[in-house]
Structures are given as C-alpha cells and as structure tokens.
C-alpha positions in Angstrom: -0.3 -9.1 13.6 3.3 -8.4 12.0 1.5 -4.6 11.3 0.8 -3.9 15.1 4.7 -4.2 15.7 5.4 -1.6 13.2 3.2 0.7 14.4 2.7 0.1 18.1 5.8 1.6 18.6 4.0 5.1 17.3 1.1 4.8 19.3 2.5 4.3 22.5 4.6 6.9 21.2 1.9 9.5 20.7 -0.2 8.5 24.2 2.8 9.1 26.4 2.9 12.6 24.7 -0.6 13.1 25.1 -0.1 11.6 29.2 2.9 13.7 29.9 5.8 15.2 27.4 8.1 14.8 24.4 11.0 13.3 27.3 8.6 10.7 29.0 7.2 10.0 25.0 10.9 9.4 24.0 11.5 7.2 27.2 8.4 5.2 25.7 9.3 4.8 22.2 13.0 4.0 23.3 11.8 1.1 25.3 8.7 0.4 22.7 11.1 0.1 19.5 14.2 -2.3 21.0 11.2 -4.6 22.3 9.5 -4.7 18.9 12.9 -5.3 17.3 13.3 -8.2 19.6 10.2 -9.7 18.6 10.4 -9.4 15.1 13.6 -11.1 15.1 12.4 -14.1 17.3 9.0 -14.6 14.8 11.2 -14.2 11.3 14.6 -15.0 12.8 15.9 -12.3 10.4 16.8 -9.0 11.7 15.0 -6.1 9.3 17.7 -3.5 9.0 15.4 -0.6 8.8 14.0 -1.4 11.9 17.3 -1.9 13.4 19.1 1.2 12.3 15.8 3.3 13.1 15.7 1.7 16.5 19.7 2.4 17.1 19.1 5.9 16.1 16.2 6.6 18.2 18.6 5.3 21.1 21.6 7.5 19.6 19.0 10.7 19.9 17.0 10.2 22.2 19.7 9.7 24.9 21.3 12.7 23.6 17.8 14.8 24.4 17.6 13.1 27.3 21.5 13.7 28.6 21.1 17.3 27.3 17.4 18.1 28.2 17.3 19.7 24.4 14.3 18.0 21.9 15.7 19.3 19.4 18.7 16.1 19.1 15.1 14.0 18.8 13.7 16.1 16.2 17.0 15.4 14.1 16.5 11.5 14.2 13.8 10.9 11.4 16.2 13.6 9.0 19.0 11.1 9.9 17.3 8.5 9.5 15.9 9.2 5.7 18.9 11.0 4.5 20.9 7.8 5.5 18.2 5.6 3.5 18.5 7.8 0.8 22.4 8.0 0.8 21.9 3.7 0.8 19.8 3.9 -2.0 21.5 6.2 -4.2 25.0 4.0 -3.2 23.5 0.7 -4.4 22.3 2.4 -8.2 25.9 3.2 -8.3 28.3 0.5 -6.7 25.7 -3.0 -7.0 24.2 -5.2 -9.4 20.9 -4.7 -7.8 19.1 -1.6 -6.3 18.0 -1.4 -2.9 14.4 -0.7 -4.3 14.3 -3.7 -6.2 15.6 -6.0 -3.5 13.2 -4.4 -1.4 10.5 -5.6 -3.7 11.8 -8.9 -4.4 11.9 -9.5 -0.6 8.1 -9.1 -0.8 7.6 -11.9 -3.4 4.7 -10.7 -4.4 5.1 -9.3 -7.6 6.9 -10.7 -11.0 10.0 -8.3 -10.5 12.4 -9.6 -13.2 10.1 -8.5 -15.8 10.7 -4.7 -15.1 14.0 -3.4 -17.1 17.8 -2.4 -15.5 16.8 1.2 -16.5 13.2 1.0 -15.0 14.7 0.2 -11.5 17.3 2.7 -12.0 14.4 5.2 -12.3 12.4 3.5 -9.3 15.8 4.0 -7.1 16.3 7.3 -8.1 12.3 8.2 -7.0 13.1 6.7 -3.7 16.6 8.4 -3.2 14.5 11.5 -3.7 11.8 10.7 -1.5 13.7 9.9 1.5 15.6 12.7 1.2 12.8 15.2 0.5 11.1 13.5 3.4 14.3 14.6 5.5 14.3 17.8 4.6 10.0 18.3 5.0 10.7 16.7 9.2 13.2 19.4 9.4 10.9 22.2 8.2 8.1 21.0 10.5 10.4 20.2 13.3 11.6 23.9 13.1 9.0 25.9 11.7 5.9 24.9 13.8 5.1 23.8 17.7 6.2 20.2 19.4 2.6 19.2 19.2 2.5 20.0 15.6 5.5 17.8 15.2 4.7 14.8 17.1 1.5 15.2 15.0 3.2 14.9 11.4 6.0 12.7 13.2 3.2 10.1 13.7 0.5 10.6 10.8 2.5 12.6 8.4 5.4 11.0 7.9 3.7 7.9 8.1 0.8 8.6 5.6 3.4 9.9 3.0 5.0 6.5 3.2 2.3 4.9 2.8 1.2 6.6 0.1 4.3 6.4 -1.8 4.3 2.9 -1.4 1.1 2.6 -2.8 2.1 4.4 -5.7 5.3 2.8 -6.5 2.9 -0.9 -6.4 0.5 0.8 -8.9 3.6 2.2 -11.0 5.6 -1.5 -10.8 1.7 -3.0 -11.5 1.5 -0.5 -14.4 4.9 -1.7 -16.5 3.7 -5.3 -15.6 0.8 -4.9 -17.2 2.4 -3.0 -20.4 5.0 -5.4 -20.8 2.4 -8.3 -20.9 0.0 -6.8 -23.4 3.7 -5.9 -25.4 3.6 -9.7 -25.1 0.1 -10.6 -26.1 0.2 -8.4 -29.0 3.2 -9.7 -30.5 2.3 -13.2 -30.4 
C-alpha cells in the first residue's frame, strides 16, 4: 500500500497529461504530492524528507510555470531536485560520521549494515553523489533536446526505472560484500 503513495503521484501525473496538458498535469501533481505527503506522515508519523523537499520543489516550480506560463521552470525541478540530493550526499562523506547512503540503508533494517567497512560506504556515497547528479544533468538533456511528450515520458518511466535499477544494484553490491566478508569469516575459522 505504502508503494501506491509513491507512485500515485506519477500516474495521476501522466493521465492529466494525456487528458489535457503539461499546466493542468502540473496542477495535478501539485495537489497529488502535498496529499500523499500528508498521508505518509499521518500512517509513519515521520515526515520522509525526500518526499518533502520534492514535494516543496514541485510547488517552488510549478507555480513559477504556472505564474509565468513557461514549462520550462517545471522542467528544471527534477535537476534541482537531484543535484540538491547529490550536493547532501557528497556533504555528509565530508562533514558526518555517517553517510547519507548508509543511513539510508540502515533506515531500511533490512540488511546487516555494520559489517560493510568506513571506506566501502565512502565508495557507496560517492556512486550515489554521482548518480544523482548525472541523473540531473540526463533530465536536463531530455528536457531540452527532445518534445514535452518525450519528457513527461522519461520524467515518469525514465527517471523512475533508472532509480530503480540503481537501487537494485546497490542491494546486490551491499549483498555481494556481505557475502564476501562472511565466507572471509568462515574460512578463517
């Protein structure tokens, strides 16, 4: 259920573009995301910050298209959005104890985190600093390069699916050092 508020969002998103337009679709989503955010907090009681600072940005953008009639200020949000995540990232390697990657994973509590090494999350950050902001760059490309529908296209799926991919291979990649630093274990014994 928790999955359908992430992504509802998306797919009013995209069937307000396919009713009407990129305005009426950004009317949608501004109204779709606050509500999700709402009830997210109310089920956890703890506000997820991504969600928050997408959802403020969308607002921050989407009124500015809105006020100025120019799609363009909504194109810029998801660059925003991942450089910003990326700029977090990259600050936490160099000013806290722990990385935002591997607070991220611990929040999950699915995996035996404290067995990976300073250095290996150091690396993990630095993959995800990179992939947010290469993921900035690549909406800016599309946004710029090819049509609106294009866009909303890889704005929904694309930019999406690359997430989820990543995230899938950073699980396999954490799995992986598990997995070596247990047989390391086994084998000394």
């Amino acid at each position: 259920m928790q999955i359908l508020f992430e992504f509802l969002p998306l797919i009013l998103f995209l069937g307000a573009y396919l009713i009407k337009d990129i305005y009426f679709a950004m009317i949608v989503l501004m109204v779709a995301m606050p509500i999700g955010l709402a009830i997210k907090y109310v089920q956890t009681r703890k506000l997820d910050k991504m969600y928050f600072w997408s959802t403020v940005l969308l607002l921050v953008f989407g009124a500015l298209a809105l006020f100025f009639r120019d799609a363009a200020f909504f194109y810029w949000k998801p660059t925003v959005f991942y450089w910003a995540a990326a700029l977090g990232f990259l600050v936490s390697q160099l000013f806290t104890e722990k990385t935002l990657v591997q607070r991220f994973f611990d929040l999950a509590g699915e995996m035996p985190t404290d067995q990976l090494t300073g250095r290996q999350w150091s690396t993990l950050n630095a993959v995800w600093v990179t992939f947010f902001a290469f993921l900035g760059a690549l909406n800016l490309y599309v946004a710029f390069s090819f049509s609106e529908p294009v866009w909303v296209n890889f704005k929904v799926f694309g930019l999406l699916g690359l997430t989820l991919v990543f995230l899938v291979v950073q699980g396999i990649w954490i799995m992986s050092k598990l997995q070596d630093d247990e047989a390391a274990e086994s084998g000394g014994s």
